[in-house]
N, C-alpha and C positions, 0 to 999 in steps of 0.2 A: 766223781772224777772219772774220765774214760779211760778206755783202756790204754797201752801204748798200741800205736799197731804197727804188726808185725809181716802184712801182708800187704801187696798194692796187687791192685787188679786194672790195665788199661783197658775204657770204653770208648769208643768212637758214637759219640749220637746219631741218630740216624735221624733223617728227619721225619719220621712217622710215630718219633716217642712226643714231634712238637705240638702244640697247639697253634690256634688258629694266627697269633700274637707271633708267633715262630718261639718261644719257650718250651723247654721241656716241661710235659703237664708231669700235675705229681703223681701221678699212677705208673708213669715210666720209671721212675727213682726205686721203685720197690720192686721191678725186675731187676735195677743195675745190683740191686742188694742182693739177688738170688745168685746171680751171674757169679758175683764176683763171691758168693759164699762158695758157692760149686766148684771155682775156679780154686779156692783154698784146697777143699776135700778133695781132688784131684792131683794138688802139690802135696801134698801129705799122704796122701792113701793110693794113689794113681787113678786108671782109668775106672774103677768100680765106684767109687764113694766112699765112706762112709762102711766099713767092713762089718757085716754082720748085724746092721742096725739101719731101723729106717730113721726117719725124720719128720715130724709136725711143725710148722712155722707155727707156735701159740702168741709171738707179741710181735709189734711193731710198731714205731714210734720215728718219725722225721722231722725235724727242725728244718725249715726252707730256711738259707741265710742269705740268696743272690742267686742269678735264673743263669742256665746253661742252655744253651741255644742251638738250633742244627748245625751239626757240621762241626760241635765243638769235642775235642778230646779231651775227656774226665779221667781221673786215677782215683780207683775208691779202694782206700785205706783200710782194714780190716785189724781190730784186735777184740782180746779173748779179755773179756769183761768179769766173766763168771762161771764155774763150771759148778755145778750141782748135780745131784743124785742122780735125775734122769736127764738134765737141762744144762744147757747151754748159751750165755746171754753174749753177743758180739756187739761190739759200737765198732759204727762207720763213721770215715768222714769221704766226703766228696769233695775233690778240690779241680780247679781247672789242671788240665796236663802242663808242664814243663814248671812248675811252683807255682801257680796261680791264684787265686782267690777261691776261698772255701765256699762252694757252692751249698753244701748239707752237711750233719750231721745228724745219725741215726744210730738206733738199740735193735734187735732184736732176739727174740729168746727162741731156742730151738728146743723139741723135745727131743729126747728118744722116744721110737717106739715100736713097739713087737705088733707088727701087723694081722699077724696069724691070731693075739692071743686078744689085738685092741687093745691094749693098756697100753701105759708107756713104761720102761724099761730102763734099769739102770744105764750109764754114761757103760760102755763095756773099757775094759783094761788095758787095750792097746790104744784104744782111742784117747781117751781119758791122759795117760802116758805124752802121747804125741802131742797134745793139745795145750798140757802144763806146759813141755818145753817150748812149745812155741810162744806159750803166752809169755814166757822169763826171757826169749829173744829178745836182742837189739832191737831197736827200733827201726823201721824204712821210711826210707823217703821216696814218697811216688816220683815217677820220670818226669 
């Protein structure tokens, strides 16, 4: 079962994410996943990130459900799936902007990690904190 999500990130396509078809090819879907991950850590932590801890993208997983096309405005949904020792697992969904048809839905699992030391690192304590309660948040509804 996914997460609820608790976060909307609005994308605008551009049309250089489209292929030749004018569809957004699937390699652009896994920037909007970054984007709008960044855009969470941002709301949460401000302009640094992520405080005191880096980050490894170790999974990633998308279900295409329907093509998003140049020029179209997406809202990608973001909830807190799982949080483990050093990891982080988030489900997306992509829907068109204003209620539209679900374009994607997607997992990914983030690490922590101590750069300096190469390993990966526990979730740290503010983080960790901040990230329960968002995940026990109401639900959003993208714009």
């Amino acid at each position: 079962m996914p997460a609820r999500f608790v976060f909307a990130h609005p994308i605008d396509v551009r049309f250089r994410d489209c292929d030749p078809r004018g569809h957004v090819n699937n390699a652009a879907y896994h920037t909007y996943l970054e984007e709008s991950r960044l855009a969470l850590w941002r709301d949460l932590f401000g302009e640094g990130g992520l405080p005191g801890v880096g980050t490894i993208l170790a999974r990633t997983e998308i279900d295409f459900l329907a093509p998003a096309s140049a020029h179209d405005r997406i809202d990608v949904r973001v909830g807190i799936a799982h949080l483990g020792r050093s990891s982080i697992a988030m489900d997306y969904e992509i829907v068109r902007a204003g209620g539209g048809a679900r374009l994607a839905s997607a997992r990914a699992v983030i690490v922590t990690f101590d750069y300096a030391a190469n390993r990966s690192m526990p979730v740290p304590p503010v983080v960790r904190a901040r990230l329960e309660a968002l995940r026990d948040a109401p639900p959003v509804q993208a714009g």
